[in-house]
C-alpha positions in Angstrom: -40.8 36.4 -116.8 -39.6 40.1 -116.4 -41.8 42.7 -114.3 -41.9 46.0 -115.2 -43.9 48.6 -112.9 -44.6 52.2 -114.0 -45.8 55.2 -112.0 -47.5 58.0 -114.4 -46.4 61.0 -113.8 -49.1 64.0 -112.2 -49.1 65.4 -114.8 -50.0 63.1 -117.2 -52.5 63.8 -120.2 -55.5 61.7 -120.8 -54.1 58.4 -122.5 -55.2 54.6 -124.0 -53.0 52.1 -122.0 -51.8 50.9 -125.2 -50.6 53.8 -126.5 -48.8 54.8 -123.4 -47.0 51.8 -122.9 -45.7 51.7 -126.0 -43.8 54.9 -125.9 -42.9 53.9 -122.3 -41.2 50.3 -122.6 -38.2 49.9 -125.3 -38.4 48.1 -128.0 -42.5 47.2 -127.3 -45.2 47.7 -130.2 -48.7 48.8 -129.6 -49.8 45.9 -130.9 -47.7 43.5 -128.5 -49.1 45.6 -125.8 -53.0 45.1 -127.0 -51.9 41.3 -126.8 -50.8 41.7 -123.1 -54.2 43.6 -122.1 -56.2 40.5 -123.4 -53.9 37.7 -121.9 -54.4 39.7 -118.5 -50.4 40.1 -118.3 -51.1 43.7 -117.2 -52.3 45.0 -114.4 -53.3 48.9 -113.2 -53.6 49.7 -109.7 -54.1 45.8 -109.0 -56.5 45.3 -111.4 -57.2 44.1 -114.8 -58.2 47.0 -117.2 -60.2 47.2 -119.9 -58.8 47.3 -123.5 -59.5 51.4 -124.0 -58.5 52.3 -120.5 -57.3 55.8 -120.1 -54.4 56.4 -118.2 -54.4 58.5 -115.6 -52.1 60.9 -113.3 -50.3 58.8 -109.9 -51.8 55.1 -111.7 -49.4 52.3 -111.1 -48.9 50.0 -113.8 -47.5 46.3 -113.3 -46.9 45.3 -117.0 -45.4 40.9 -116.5 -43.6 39.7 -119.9 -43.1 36.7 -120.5 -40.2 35.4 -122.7 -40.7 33.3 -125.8 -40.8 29.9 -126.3 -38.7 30.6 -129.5 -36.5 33.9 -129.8 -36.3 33.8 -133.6 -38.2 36.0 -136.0 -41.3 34.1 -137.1 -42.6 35.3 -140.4 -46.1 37.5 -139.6 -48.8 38.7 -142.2 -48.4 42.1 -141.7 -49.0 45.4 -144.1 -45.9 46.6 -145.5 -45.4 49.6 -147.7 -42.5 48.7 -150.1 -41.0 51.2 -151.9 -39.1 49.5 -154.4 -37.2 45.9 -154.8 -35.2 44.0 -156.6 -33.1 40.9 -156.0 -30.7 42.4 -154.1 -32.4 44.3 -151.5 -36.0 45.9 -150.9 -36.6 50.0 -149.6 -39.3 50.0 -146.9 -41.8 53.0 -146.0 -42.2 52.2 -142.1 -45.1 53.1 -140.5 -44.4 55.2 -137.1 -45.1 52.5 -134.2 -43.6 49.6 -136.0 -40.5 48.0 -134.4 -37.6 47.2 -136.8 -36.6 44.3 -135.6 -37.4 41.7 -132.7 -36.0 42.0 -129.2 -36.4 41.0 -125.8 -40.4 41.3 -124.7 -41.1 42.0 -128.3 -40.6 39.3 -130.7 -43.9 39.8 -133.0 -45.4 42.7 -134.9 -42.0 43.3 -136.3 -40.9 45.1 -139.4 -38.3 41.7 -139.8 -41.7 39.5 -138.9 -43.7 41.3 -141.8 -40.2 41.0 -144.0 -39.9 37.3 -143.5 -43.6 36.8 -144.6 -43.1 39.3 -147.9 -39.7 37.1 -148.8 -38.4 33.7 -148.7 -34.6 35.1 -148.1 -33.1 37.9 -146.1 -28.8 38.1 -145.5 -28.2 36.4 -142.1 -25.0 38.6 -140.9 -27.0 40.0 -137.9 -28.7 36.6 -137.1 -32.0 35.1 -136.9 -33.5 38.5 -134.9 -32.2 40.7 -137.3 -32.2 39.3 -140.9 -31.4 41.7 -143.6 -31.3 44.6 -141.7 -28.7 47.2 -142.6 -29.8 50.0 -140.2 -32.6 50.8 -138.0 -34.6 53.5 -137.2 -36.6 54.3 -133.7 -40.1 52.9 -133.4 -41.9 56.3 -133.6 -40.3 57.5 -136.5 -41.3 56.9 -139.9 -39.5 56.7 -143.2 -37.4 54.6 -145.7 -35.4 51.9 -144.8 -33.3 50.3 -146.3 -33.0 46.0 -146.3 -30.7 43.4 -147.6 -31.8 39.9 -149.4 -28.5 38.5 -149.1 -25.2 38.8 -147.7 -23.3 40.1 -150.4 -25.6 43.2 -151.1 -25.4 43.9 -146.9 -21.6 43.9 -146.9 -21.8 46.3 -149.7 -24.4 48.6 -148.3 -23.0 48.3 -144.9 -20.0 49.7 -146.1 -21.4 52.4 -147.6 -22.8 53.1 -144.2 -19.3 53.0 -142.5 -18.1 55.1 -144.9 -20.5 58.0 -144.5 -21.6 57.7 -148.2 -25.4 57.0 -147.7 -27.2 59.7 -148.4 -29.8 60.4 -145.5 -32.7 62.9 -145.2 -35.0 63.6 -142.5 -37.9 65.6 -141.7 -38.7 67.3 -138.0 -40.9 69.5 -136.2 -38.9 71.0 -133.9 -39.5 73.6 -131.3 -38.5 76.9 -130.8 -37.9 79.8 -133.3 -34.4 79.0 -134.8 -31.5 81.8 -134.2 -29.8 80.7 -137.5 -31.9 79.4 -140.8 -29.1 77.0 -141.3 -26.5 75.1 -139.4 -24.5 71.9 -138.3 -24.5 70.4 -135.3 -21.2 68.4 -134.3 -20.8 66.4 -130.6 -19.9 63.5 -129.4 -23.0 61.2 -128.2 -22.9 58.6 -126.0 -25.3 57.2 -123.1 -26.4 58.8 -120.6 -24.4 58.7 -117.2 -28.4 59.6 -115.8 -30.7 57.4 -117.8 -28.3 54.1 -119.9 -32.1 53.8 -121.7 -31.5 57.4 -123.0 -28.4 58.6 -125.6 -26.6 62.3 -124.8 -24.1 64.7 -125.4 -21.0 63.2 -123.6 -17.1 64.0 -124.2 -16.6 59.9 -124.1 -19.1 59.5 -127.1 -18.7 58.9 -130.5 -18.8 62.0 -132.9 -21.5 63.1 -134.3 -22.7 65.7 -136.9 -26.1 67.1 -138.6 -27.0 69.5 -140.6 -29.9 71.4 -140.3 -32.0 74.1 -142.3 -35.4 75.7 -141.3 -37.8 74.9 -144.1 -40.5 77.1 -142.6 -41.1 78.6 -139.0 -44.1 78.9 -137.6 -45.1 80.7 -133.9 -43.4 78.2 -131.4 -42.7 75.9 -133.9 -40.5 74.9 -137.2 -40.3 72.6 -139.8 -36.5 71.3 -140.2 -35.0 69.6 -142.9 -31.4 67.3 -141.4 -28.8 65.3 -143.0 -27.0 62.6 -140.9 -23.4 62.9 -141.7 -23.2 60.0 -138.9 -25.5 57.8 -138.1 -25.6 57.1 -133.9 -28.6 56.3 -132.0 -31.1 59.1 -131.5 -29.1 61.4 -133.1 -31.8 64.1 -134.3 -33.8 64.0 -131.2 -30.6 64.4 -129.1 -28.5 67.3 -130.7 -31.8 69.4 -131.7 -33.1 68.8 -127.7 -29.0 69.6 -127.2 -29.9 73.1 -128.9 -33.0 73.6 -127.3 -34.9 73.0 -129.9 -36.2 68.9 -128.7 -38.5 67.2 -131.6 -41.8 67.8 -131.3 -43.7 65.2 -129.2 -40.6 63.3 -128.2 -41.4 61.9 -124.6 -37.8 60.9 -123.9 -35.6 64.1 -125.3 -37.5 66.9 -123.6 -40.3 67.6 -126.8 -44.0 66.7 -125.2 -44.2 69.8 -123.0 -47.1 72.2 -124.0 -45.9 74.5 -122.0 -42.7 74.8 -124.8 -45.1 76.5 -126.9 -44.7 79.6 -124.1 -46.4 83.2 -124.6 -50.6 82.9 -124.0 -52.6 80.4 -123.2 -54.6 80.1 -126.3 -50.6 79.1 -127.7 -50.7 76.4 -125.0 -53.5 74.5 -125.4 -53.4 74.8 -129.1 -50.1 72.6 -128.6 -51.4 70.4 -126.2 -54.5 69.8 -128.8 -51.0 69.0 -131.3 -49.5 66.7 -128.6 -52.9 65.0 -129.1 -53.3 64.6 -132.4 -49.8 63.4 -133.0 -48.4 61.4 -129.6 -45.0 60.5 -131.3 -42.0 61.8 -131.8 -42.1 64.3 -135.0 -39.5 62.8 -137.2 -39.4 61.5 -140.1 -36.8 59.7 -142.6 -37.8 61.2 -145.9 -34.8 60.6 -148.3 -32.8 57.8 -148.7 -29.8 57.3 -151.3 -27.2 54.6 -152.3 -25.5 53.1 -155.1 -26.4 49.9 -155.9 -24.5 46.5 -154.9 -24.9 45.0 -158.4 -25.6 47.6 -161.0 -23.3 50.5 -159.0 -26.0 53.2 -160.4 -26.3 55.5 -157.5 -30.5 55.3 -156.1 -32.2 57.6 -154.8 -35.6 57.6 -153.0 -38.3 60.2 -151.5 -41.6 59.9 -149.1 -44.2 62.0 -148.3 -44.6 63.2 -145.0 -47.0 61.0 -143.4 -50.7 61.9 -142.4 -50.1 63.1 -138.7 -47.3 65.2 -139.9 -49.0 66.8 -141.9 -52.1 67.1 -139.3 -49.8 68.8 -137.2 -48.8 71.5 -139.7 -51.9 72.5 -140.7 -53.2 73.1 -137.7 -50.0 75.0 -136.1 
């Protein structure tokens, strides 16, 4: 078993318990959390709570996990959007919330689970957890991904990866009114000597660089375009919070602060009704490119921004 015991913070917004663990606890879907709830392995200030409890400011949280009987991916009917495939490898249109791949506390609701239900064969060069997967992105943020059937198409992709040569395109709401319509980004990122959960701008990282252009500003906030030259963990939500400009919504980088919206209140609340309507991080991988392991033509692939995005914009 492993105990975990939150405090929310004062000044904590209105929240379902299953929402607000899951952007609390690495590597934890909403779904494994509702699971939790019902097998009574979570507690809030002593007691049991009920499935659509709202968090509230100072509660104390006692979430238990229990481990597995069997810490291998088990193969889970679970909606997947698939945006193209082939015998070599499938593109994937993940769904903000969905874990990539199991991991400790959370070894069901998976994008791997949902993978090993869709196909009988995934490459096994990162083991039983992590079959076929080539490269992650973070729970909350939505977008392409890409997913090898065997090991000789992941060797070839992951190289492509090493090499810099994937083409990679992501979509932000960021906040802040830009100085410059345009610009890279270049640090070295590393963990952080405060938080080892959280990533940061540290001179013992590993370099990192993004590119960046202002699509369209709004009043406290913008809509970003960014191309990973490199590809380290958190990357986006680290060097824009780096600049000051943190991704909208992101709990962990500085970017779910109404208050960043600044000037009158009626700016204010209209971003904490924002916050609301969209409790993730803002990001989303939109473009994905590659050449091919077995035909060598070069593919590319585009998504639409997905519904809460767009919520958010029209209502900024």
């Amino acid at each position: 078993m492993r105990q975990i015991q939150i405090r929310v913070p004062g000044n904590q917004r209105p929240e379902r318990l299953d929402v607000f663990l899951s952007h609390q606890i690495e590597h934890i879907s909403r779904a494994r959390v509702q699971q939790l709830i019902r097998e009574e392995w979570i507690r809030v200030n002593g007691a049991i709570p009920l499935k659509a409890y709202l968090v509230r400011p100072h509660d104390v949280i006692d979430v238990t996990l229990p481990l597995p009987e069997r810490p291998e991916a088990q193969p889970e009917d679970i909606p997947l959007r698939i945006v193209y495939e082939d015998d070599d490898l499938i593109v994937v249109n993940k769904a903000a919330g969905m874990v990539v791949h199991p991991a400790h506390a959370n070894y069901s609701g998976t994008m791997v689970n949902a993978l090993l239900y869709h196909v009988q064969d995934l490459s096994g060069i990162n083991g039983e957890l992590r079959p076929g997967i080539v490269h992650r992105i973070d729970k909350d943020t939505s977008g392409l991904l890409l997913v090898a059937k065997h090991d000789r198409a992941h060797r070839f992709l992951s190289a492509q990866f090493r090499a810099h040569h994937i083409e990679r395109e992501y979509c932000a709401i960021a906040w802040g009114r830009f100085q410059k319509p345009a610009g890279t980004i270049e640090t070295c990122i590393g963990r952080s000597p405060k938080d080892r959960k959280k990533f940061a701008v540290v001179k013992e990282g590993k370099n990192a660089i993004t590119h960046y252009e202002v699509i369209k500003p709004f009043d406290y906030l913008a809509l970003v375009r960014l191309r990973l030259e490199t590809g380290r963990t958190h990357q986006i939500r680290v060097h824009l919070s780096h600049i000051g400009h943190p991704v909208f919504g992101d709990k962990t980088y500085g970017g779910a602060n109404p208050n960043l919206a600044g000037g009158s209140h009626h700016n204010r609340q209209n971003a904490f009704n924002l916050l609301t309507l969209m409790p993730r991080q803002a990001l989303h991988a939109k473009t994905l490119g590659f050449v091919h392991p077995t035909t060598r033509d070069f593919m590319r692939f585009d998504s639409e921004l997905p519904d809460d995005f767009k919520a958010v914009l029209e209502r900024v």
